[in-house]
C-alpha positions in Angstrom: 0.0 0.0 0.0 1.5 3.5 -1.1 2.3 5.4 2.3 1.2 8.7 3.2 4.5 10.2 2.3 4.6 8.6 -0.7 0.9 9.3 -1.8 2.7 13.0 -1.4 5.2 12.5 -3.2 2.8 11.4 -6.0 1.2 14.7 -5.5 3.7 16.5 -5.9 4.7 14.8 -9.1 1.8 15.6 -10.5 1.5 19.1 -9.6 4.9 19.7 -11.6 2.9 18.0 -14.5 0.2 20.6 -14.3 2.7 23.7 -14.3 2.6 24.0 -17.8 -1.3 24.0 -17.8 -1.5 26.9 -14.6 1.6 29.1 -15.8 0.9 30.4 -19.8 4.6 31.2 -20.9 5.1 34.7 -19.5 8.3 36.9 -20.2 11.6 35.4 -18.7 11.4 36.6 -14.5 14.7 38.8 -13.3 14.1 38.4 -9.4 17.1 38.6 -7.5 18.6 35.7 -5.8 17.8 36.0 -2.0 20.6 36.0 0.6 20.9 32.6 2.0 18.3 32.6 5.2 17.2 30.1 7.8 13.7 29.1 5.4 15.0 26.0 3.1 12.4 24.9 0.8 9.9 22.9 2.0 11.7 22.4 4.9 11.4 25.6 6.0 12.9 26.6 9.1 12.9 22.9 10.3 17.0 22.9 10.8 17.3 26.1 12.4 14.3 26.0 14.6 14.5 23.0 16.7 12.5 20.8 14.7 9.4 24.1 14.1 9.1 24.4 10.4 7.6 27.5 9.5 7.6 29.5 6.3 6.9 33.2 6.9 7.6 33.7 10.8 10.6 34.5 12.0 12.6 32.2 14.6 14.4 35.7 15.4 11.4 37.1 15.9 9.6 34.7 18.3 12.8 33.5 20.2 13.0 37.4 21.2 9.2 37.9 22.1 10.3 34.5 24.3 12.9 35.5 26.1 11.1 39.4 26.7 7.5 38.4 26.5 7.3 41.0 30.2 9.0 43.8 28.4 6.6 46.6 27.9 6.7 46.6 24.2 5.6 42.9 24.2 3.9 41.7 26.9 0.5 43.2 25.4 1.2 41.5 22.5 1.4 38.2 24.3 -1.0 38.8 26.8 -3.4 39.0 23.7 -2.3 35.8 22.3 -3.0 33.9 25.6 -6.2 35.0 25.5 -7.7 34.1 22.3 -5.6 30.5 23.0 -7.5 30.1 26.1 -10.5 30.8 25.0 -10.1 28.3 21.9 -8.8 26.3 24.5 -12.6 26.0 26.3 -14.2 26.6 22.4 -15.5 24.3 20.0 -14.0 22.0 17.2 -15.1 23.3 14.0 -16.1 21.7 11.0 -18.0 21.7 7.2 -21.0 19.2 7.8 -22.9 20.9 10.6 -24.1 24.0 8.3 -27.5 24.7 7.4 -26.7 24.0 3.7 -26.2 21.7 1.9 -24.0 22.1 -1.5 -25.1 21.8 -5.0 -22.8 18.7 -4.9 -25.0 17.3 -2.3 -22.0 17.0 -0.1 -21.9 18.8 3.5 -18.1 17.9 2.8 -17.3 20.7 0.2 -17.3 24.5 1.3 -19.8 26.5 0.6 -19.8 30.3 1.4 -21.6 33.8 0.2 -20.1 36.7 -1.7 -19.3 39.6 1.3 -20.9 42.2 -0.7 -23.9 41.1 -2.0 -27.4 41.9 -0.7 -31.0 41.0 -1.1 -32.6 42.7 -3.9 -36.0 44.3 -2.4 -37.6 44.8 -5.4 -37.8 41.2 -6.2 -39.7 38.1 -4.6 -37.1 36.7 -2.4 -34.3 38.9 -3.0 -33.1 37.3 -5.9 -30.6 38.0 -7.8 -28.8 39.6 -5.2 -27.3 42.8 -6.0 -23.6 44.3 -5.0 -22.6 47.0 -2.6 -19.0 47.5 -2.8 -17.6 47.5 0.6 -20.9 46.7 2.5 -20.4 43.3 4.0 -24.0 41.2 4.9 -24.1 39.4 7.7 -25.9 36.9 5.9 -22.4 35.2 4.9 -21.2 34.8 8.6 -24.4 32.9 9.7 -23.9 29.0 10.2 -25.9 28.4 6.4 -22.4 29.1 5.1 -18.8 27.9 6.5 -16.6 31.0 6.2 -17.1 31.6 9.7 -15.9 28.3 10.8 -13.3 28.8 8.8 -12.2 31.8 9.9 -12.4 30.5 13.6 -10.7 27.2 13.5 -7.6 29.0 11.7 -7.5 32.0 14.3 -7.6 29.2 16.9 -5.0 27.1 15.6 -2.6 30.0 15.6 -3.4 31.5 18.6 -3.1 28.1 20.1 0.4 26.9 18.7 2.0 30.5 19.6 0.6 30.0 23.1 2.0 26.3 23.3 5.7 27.7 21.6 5.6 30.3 24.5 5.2 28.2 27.0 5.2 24.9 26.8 1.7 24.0 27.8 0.8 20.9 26.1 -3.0 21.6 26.6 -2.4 24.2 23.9 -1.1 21.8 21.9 -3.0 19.1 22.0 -6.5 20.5 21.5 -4.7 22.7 18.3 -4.3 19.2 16.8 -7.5 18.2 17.6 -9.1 21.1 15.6 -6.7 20.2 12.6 -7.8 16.4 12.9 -11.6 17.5 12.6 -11.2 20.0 10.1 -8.8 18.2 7.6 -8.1 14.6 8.6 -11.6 12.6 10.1 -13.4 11.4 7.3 -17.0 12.3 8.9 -15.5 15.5 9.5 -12.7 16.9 6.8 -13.6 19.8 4.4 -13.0 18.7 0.5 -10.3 20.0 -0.7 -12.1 22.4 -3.1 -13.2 25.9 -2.9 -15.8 24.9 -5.2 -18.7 26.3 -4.0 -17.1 29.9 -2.4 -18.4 33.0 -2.8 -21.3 31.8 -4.7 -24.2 34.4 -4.7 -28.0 34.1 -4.3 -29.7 34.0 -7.7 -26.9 34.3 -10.0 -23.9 31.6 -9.1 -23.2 28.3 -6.8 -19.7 29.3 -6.5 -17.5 32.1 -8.1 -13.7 32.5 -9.0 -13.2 34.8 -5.8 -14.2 32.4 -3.5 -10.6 30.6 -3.3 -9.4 33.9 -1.7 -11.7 32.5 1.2 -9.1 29.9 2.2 -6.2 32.6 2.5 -7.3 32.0 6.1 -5.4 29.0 6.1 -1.9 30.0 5.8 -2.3 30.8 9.7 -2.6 27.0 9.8 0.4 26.4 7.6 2.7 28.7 10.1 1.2 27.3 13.2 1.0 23.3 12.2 5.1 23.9 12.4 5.3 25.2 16.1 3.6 22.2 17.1 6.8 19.6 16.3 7.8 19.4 19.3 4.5 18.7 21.2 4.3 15.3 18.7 0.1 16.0 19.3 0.3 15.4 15.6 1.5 11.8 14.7 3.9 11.4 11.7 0.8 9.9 9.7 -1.2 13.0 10.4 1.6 15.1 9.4 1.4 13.9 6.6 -2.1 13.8 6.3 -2.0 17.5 6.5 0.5 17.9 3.8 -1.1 15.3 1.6 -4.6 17.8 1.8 -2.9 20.9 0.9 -1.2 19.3 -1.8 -4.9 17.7 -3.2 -6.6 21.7 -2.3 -3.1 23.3 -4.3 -3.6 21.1 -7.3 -7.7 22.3 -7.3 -6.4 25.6 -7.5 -4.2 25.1 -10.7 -6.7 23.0 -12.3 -10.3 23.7 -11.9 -12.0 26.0 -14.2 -13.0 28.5 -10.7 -9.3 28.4 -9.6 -7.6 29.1 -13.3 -9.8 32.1 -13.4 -8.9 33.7 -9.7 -5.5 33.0 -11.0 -5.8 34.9 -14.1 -7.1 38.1 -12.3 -5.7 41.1 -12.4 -6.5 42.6 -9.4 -5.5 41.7 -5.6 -7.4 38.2 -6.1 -4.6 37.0 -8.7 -2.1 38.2 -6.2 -3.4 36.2 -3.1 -4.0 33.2 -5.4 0.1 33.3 -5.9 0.1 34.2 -2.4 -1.7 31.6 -1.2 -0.1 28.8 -3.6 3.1 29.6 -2.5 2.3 28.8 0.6 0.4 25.7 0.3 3.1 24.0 -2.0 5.5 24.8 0.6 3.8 23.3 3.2 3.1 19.9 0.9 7.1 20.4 0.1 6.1 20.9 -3.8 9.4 23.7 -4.0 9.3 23.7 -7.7 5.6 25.1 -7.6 6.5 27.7 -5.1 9.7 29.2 -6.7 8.0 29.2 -10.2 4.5 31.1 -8.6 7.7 33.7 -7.0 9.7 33.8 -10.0 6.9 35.0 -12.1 5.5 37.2 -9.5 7.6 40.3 -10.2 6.3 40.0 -14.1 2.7 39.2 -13.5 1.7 41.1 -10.2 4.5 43.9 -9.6 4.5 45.2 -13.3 1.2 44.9 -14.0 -0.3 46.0 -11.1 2.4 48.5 -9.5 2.0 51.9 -11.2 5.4 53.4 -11.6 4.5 56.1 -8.7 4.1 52.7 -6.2 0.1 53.2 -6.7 -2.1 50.1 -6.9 -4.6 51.7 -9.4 -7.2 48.5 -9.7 -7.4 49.2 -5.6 -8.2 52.8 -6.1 -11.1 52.3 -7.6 -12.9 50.6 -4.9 -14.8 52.3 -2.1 -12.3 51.2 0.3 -9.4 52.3 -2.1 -6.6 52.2 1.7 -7.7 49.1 2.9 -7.6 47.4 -0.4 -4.2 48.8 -1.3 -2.6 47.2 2.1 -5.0 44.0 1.2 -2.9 43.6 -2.2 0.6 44.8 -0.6 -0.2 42.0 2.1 0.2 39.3 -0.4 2.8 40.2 -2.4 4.7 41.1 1.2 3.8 36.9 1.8 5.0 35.8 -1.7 8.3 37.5 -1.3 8.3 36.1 2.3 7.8 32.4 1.1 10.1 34.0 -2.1 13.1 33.3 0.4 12.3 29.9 1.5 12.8 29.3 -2.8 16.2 31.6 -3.1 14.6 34.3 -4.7 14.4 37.7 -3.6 11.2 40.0 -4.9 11.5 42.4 -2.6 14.4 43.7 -4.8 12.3 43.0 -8.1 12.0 46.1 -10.1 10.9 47.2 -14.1 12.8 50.0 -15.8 10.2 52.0 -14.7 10.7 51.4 -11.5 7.8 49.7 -10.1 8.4 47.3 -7.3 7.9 46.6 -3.3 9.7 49.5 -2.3 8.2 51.8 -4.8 4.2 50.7 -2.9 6.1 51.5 0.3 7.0 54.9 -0.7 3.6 55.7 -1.8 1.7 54.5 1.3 4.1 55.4 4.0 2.7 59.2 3.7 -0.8 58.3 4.9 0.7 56.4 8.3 -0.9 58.2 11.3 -2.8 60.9 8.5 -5.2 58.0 7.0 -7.9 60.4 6.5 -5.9 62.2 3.8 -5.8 59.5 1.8 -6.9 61.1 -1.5 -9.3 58.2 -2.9 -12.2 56.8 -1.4 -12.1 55.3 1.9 -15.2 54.1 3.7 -13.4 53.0 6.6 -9.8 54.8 7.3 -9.5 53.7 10.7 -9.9 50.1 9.8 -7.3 50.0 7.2 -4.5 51.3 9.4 -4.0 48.2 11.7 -3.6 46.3 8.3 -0.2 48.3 7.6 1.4 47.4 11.1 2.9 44.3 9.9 3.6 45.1 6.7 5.7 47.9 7.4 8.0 46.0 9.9 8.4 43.3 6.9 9.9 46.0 5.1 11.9 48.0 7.5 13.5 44.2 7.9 14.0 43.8 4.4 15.2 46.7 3.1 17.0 48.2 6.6 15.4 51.1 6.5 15.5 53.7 9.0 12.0 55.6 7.4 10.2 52.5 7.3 11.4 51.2 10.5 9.8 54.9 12.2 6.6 54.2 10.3 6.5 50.3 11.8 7.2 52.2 15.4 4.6 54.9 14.7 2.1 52.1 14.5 3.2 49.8 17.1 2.6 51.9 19.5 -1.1 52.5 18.1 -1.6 48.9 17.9 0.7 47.2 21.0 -1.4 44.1 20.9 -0.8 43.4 17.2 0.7 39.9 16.8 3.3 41.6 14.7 5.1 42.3 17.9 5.7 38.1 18.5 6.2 37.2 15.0 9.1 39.7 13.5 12.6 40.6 14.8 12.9 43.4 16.3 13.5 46.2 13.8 17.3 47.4 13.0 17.1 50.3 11.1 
């Protein structure tokens, strides 16, 4: 009988087949070879870490928040942290088959979740076809009828809970993190599909739309967290692999179904946190051919097609909540270069003769840190799209040493001092 690993492997193998399907030939990448770093593939951070393999976090970072977790600038921070573990600690499991709906597919195991901003139409018997508010979530989409909230809750909880069990060693942490992951991924009366199928579907007009794979990007918490856990062995080696062996099923969905070729192909943030969230994924099921290619091409498909040369976003400044969705879109390309150096490349340094790139979306932004409200394009919400920039300006003040970054990263920690941004990054050096 093929083992786990093995069954993985075979995954893997055929995820390289489909490369050529999911990637149309697109002009030769020129991304910058990383400096060599403590992430190795899908390894991660494995060999540097004791054992933890995570992708994006920084050992630096958390062994500090560790070793100060009373200092002033952290303890709020991990205070924080403790709380949302103990109170998934006395929560729920969560899972797919106890909503309200059933799937077209007939299946309680496939996903199934509502477009955020689409509402009931009151002009028509029953609503339908819903029509869309930009910016204007419904409520409808977080009742129990849908699974996004489960979702959302079980991956919250599993990285609250394996921070809290890294920090201090409490295997109750632990041990009910990988009970969450069994009941979500693993149990077969339990497990989600593998499939975003059925996301993001709307009332009236679609069972499931091309945005709805942006739902799972809720799941590279999991990815970070299922590392920390090693050393707690609440995971068996079989589950383990079990874990990889589903994200290596849900990353080949994404290259190959009609709903995940599309979200790919978009040119707005959703083909960003596709690549964002592929990296990932592939990492975590050790496919490293299928992350360094989604990086490579990153700077060519994202950067200079979406980067204006002035470091605007322009297909985020047309929306209502032009700020939030700007930080939304730098947030993923921030992750893909993060993962980037797990795969020896470097896209923070990516740059077109024009001069788009990274740095040149930091530039822009940075003036709007503490004076959101001048923000010159629509903004429903300015005070909810600041909090978003906390951890994305530390990423960048690490990255690119920079002393105007790193005052920007400050300006908002001490706004936001519970922000797990404080636990997860080094501490800057300008």
């Amino acid at each position: 009988m093929m083992t786990m690993r093995m069954k993985a492997a075979s995954a893997g193998l055929t995820a390289l087949l489909f490369i050529g399907l999911a990637f149309p030939a697109v002009a030769e990448p020129i991304v910058p070879a990383a400096p060599a770093g403590v992430c190795r593939g899908g390894d991660g951070t494995a060999a540097a870490f004791g054992g933890r393999r995570v992708f994006r976090w920084s050992p630096e970072g958390l062994e500090y928040a560790k070793a100060h977790r009373t200092d002033p600038t952290i303890a709020p921070a991990y205070a924080a942290v403790i709380k949302r573990a103990d109170t998934a600690l006395a929560g729920p499991t969560y899972t797919v088959v106890d909503k309200t709906r059933t799937p077209p597919s007939g299946d309680k195991h496939d996903y199934i979740s509502m477009g955020p901003y689409w509402w009931p139409d009151s002009s028509k018997p029953g609503g339908e076809p819903y029509l869309r508010r930009d910016g204007e979530f419904n409520p409808e989409r977080s009742t129990n009828a849908f699974d996004v909230s489960d979702l959302d809750a079980m991956s919250a909880s599993v990285e609250a809970l394996s921070l809290a069990y890294y920090f201090t060693g409490d295997i109750r942490y632990a041990t009910k993190a990988a009970q969450l992951l069994r009941v979500w991924f693993l149990d077969p009366a339990t497990r989600m599909n593998p499939n975003t199928k059925y996301a993001q579907g709307v009332p009236g007009r679609s069972t499931g739309r091309a945005e709805g794979v942006l739902d799972t990007y809720r799941l590279l918490r999991v990815i970070e967290g299922v590392g920390l856990l090693a050393p707690s062995n609440a995971l068996s080696e079989g589950e383990q692999q079990g874990l990889e062996h589903w994200f290596a099923d849900y990353a080949t969905w994404m290259r190959t179904d009609p709903n995940g070729r599309e979200e790919q192909a978009a040119g707005n943030n959703h083909g960003i946190w596709f690549d964002y969230q592929l990296a990932g994924f592939a990492l975590f099921a050790r496919q490293d051919a299928v992350a360094r290619q989604v990086v490579a091409e990153a700077g060519v498909r994202r950067i200079a097609t979406q980067v204006a040369p002035n470091g605007s976003l322009p297909l985020e400044l047309t929306r209502t909540r032009a700020l939030h969705y700007s930080y939304f879109a730098l947030e993923a390309l921030v992750g893909t270069a993060q993962f980037g150096r797990c795969v020896g490349l470097d896209l923070w340094r990516y740059q077109t003769t024009d001069g788009q790139g990274l740095r040149a979306a930091f530039d822009f932004l940075a003036p709007y840190v503490g004076r959101e409200a001048s923000f010159p394009y629509p903004e429903l919400k300015p005070e909810d799209a600041t909090p978003e920039a906390l951890p994305l300006f530390v990423a960048a003040a690490e990255a690119y040493h920079d002393k105007g970054l790193a005052e920007k990263a400050d300006t908002l920690a001490r706004r936001y001092p519970m922000n797990l941004s404080r636990l997860l990054a080094a501490p800057i050096k300008p």
